[in-house]
N, CA and C atoms as an extended XYZ file, in Angstrom:
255
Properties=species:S:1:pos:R:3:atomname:S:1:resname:S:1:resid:I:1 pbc="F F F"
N       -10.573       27.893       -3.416 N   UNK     1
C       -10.542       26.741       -4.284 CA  UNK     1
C       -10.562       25.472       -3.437 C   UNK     1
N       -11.526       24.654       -3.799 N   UNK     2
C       -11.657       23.250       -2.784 CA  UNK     2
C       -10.459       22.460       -3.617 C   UNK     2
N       -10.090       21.583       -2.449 N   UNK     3
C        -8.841       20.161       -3.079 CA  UNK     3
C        -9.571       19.397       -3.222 C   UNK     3
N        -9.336       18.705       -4.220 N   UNK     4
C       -10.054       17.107       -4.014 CA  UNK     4
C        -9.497       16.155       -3.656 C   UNK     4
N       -10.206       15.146       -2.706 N   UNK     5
C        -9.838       13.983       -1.923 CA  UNK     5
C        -9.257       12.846       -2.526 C   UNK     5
N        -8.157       12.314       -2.418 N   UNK     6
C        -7.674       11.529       -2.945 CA  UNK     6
C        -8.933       10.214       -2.200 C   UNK     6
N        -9.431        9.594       -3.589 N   UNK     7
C       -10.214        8.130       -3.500 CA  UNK     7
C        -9.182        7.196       -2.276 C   UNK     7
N        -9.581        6.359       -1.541 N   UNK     8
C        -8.967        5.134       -1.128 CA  UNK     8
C        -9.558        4.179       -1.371 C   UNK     8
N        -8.998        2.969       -1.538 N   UNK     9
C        -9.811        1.660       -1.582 CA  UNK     9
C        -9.040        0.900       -1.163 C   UNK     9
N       -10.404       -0.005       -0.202 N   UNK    10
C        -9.481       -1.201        1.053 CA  UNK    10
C        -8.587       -1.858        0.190 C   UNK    10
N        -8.258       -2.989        0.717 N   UNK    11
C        -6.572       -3.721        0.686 CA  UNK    11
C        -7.286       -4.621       -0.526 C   UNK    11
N        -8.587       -5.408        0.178 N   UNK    12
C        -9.288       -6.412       -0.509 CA  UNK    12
C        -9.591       -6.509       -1.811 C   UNK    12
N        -9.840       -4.905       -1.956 N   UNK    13
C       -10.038       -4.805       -3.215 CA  UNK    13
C        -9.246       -4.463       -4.456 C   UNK    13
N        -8.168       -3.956       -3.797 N   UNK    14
C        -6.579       -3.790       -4.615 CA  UNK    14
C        -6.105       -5.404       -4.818 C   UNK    14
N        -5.999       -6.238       -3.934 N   UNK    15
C        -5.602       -7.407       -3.979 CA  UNK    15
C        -6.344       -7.777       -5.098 C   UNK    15
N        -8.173       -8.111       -5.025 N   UNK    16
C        -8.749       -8.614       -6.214 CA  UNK    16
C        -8.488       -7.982       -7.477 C   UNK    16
N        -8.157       -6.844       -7.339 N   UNK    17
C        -8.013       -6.165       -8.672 CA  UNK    17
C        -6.574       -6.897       -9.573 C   UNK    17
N        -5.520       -6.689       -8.197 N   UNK    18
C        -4.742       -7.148       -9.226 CA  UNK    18
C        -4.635       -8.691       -9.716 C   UNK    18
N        -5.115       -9.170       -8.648 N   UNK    19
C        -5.544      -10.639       -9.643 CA  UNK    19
C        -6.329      -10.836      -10.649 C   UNK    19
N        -7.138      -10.383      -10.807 N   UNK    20
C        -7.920      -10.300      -11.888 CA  UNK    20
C        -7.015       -9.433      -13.331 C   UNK    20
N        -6.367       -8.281      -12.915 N   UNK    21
C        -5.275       -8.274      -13.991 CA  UNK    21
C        -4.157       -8.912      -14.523 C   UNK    21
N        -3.741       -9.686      -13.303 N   UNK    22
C        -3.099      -10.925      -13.835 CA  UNK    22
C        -2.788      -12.502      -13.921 C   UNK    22
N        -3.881      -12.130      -13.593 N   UNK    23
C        -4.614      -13.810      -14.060 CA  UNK    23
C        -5.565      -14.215      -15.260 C   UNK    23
N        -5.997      -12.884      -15.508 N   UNK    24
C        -7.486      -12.855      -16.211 CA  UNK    24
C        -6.845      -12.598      -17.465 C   UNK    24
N        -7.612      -12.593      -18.682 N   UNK    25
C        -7.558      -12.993      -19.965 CA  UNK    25
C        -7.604      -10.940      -19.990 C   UNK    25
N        -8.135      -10.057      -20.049 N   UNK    26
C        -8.726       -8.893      -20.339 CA  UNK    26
C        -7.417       -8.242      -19.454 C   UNK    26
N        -7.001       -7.086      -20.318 N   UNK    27
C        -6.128       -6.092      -20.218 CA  UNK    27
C        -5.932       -4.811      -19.216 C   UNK    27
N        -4.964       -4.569      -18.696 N   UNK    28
C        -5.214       -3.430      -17.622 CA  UNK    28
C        -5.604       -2.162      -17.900 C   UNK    28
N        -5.504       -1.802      -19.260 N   UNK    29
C        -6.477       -0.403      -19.200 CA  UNK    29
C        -7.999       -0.539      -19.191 C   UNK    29
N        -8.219       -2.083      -19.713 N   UNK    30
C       -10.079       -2.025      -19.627 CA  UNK    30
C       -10.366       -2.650      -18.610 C   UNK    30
N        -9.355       -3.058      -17.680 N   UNK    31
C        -9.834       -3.279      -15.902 CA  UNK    31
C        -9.858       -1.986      -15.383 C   UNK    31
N        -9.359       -1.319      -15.145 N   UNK    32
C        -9.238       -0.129      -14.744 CA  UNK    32
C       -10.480        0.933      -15.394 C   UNK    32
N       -10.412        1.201      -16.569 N   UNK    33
C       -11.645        1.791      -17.065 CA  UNK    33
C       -13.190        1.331      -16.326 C   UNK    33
N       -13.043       -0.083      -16.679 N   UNK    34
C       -14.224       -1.040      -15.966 CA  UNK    34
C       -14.779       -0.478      -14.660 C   UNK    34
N       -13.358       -0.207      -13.779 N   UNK    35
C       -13.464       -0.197      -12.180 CA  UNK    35
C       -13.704        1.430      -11.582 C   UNK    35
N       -13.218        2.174      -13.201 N   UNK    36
C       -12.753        3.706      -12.846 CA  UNK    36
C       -11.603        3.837      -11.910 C   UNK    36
N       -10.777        3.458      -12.137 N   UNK    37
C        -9.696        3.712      -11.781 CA  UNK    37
C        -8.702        4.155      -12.903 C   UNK    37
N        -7.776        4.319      -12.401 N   UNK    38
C        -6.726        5.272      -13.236 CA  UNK    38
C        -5.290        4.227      -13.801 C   UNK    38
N        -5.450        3.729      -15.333 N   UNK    39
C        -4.739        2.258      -15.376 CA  UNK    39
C        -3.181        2.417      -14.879 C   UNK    39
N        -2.560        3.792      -14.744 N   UNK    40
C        -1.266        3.802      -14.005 CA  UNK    40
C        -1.380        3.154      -12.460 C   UNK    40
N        -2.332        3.736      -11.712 N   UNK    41
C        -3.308        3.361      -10.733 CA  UNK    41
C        -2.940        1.509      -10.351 C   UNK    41
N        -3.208        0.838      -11.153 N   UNK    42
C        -3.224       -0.543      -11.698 CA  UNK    42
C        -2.100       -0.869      -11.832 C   UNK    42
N        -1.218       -0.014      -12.401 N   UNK    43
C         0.015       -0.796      -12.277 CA  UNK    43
C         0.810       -0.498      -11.436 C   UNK    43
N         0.895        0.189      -10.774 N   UNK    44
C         1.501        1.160       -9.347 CA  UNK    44
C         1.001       -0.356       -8.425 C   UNK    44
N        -0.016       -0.882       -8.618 N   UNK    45
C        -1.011       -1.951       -7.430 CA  UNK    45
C        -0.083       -3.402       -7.607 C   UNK    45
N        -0.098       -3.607       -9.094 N   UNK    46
C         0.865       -4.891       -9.302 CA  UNK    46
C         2.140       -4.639       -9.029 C   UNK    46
N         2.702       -3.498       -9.236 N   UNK    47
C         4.153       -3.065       -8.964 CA  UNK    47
C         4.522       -3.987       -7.443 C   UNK    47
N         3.337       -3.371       -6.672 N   UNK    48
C         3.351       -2.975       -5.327 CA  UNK    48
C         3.082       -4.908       -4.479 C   UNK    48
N         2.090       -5.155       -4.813 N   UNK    49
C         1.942       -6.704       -5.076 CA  UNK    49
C         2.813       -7.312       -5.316 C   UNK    49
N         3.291       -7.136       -6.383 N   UNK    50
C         4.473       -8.257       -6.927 CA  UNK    50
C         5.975       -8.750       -5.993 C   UNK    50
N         6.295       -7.142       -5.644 N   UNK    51
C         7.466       -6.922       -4.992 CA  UNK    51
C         6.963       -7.645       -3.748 C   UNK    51
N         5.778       -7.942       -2.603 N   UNK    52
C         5.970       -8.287       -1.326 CA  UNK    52
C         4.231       -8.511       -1.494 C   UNK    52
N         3.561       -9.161       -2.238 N   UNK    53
C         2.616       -9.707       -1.663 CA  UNK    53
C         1.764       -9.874       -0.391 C   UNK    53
N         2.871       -9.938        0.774 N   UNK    54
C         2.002      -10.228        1.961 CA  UNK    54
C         1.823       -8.751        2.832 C   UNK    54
N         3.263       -7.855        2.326 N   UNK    55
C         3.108       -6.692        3.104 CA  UNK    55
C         2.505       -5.602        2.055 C   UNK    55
N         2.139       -5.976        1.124 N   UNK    56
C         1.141       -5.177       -0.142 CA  UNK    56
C         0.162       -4.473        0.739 C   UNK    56
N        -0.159       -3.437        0.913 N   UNK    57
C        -1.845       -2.315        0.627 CA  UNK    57
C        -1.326       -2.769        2.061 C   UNK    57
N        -0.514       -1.802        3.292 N   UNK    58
C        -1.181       -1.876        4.696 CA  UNK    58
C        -1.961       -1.212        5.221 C   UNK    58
N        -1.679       -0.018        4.679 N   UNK    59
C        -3.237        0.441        4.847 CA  UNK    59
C        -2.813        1.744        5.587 C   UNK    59
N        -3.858        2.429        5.974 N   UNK    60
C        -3.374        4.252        6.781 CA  UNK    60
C        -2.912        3.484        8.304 C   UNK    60
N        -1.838        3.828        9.123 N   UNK    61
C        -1.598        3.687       10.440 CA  UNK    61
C        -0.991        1.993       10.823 C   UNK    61
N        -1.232        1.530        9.700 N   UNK    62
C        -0.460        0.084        9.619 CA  UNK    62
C         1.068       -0.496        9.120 C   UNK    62
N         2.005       -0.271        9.932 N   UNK    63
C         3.032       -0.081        9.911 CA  UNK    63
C         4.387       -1.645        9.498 C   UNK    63
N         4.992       -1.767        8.758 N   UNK    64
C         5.451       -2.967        8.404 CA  UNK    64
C         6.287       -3.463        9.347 C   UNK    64
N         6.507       -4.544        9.699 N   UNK    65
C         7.149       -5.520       10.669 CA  UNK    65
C         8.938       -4.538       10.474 C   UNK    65
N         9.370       -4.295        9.582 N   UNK    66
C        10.502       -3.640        9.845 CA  UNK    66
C        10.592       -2.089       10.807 C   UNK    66
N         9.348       -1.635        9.849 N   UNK    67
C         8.861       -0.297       10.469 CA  UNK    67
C         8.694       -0.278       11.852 C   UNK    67
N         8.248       -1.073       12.455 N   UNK    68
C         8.213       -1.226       13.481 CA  UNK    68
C         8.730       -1.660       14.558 C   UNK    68
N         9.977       -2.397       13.830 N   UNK    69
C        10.818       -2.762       14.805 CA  UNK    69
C        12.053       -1.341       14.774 C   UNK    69
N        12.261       -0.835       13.458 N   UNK    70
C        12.856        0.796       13.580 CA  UNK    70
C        12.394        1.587       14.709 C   UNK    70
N        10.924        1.623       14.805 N   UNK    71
C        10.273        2.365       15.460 CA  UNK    71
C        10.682        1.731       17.209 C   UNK    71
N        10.489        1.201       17.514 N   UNK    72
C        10.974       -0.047       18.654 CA  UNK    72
C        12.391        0.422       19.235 C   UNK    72
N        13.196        0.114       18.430 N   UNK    73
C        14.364        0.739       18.473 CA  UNK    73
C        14.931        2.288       18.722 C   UNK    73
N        14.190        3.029       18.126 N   UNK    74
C        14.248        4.155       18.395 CA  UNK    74
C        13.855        4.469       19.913 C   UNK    74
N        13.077        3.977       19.983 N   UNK    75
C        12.477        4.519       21.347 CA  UNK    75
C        13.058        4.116       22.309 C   UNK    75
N        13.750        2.447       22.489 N   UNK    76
C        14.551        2.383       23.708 CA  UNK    76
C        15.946        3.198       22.932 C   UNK    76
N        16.276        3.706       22.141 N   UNK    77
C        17.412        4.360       22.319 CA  UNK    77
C        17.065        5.850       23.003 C   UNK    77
N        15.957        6.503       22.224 N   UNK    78
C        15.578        7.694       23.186 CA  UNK    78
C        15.168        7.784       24.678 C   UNK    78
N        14.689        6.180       24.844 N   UNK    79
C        14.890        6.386       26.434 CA  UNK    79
C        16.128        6.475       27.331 C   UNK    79
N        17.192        5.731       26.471 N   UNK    80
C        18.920        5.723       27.205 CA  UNK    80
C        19.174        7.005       27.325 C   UNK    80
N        19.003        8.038       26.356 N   UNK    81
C        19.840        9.238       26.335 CA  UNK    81
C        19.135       10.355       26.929 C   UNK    81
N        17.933        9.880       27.448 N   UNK    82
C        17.216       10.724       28.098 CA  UNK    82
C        17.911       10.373       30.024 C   UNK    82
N        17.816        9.221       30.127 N   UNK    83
C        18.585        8.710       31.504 CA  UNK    83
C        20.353        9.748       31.389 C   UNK    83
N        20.706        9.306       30.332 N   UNK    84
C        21.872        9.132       30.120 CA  UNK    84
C        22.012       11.380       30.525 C   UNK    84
N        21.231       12.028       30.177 N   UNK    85
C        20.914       13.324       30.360 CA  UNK    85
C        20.791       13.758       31.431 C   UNK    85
C-alpha cells in the first residue's frame, strides 16, 4: 500500500492566504475550496499567524530563535560533562 505525501506549501503563500482570509470580504471555507486546501488547513494557518506572526510557517530545518538558543545550550552543557568525564 503506497502513503501519500503530505502537500507543503512555502511560507509566502500561507502568509498570503491568511491575509486574504482575513482581510478579505469572502469566507474561509470558499478560500480554501478556491485554493484546494483543506478549510481546517486555513484555520490551523491563522491560528498559527495570529499567535506570532513573525515566527509563523519556519519552514522544514528552520529552527526558532528560542529553539535555538535551547539547542546552544545544550551543547555547551554536553561539552562540560563530557570534560567533566
Amino acid at each position: 500500500m503506497q502513503q501519500k505525501k503530505r502537500k507543503t506549501y512555502p511560507r509566502e503563500f500561507k502568509i498570503e492566504t491568511v491575509k486574504l482570509a482575513t482581510e478579505g470580504d469572502a469566507k474561509v471555507p470558499e478560500i480554501a475550496r478556491d485554493l484546494g486546501i483543506h478549510p481546517n488547513t486555513l484555520y490551523n494557518w491563522i491560528n498559527e499567524f495570529s499567535a506570532k506572526p513573525e515566527a509563523a510557517f519556519p519552514g522544514k530545518g528552520h529552527s526558532s530563535e528560542s529553539d535555538a538558543e535551547t539547542i546552544r545550550q545544550l551543547k555547551r552543557e554536553n561539552e562540560r560533562l563530557k570534560m567533566e568525564r
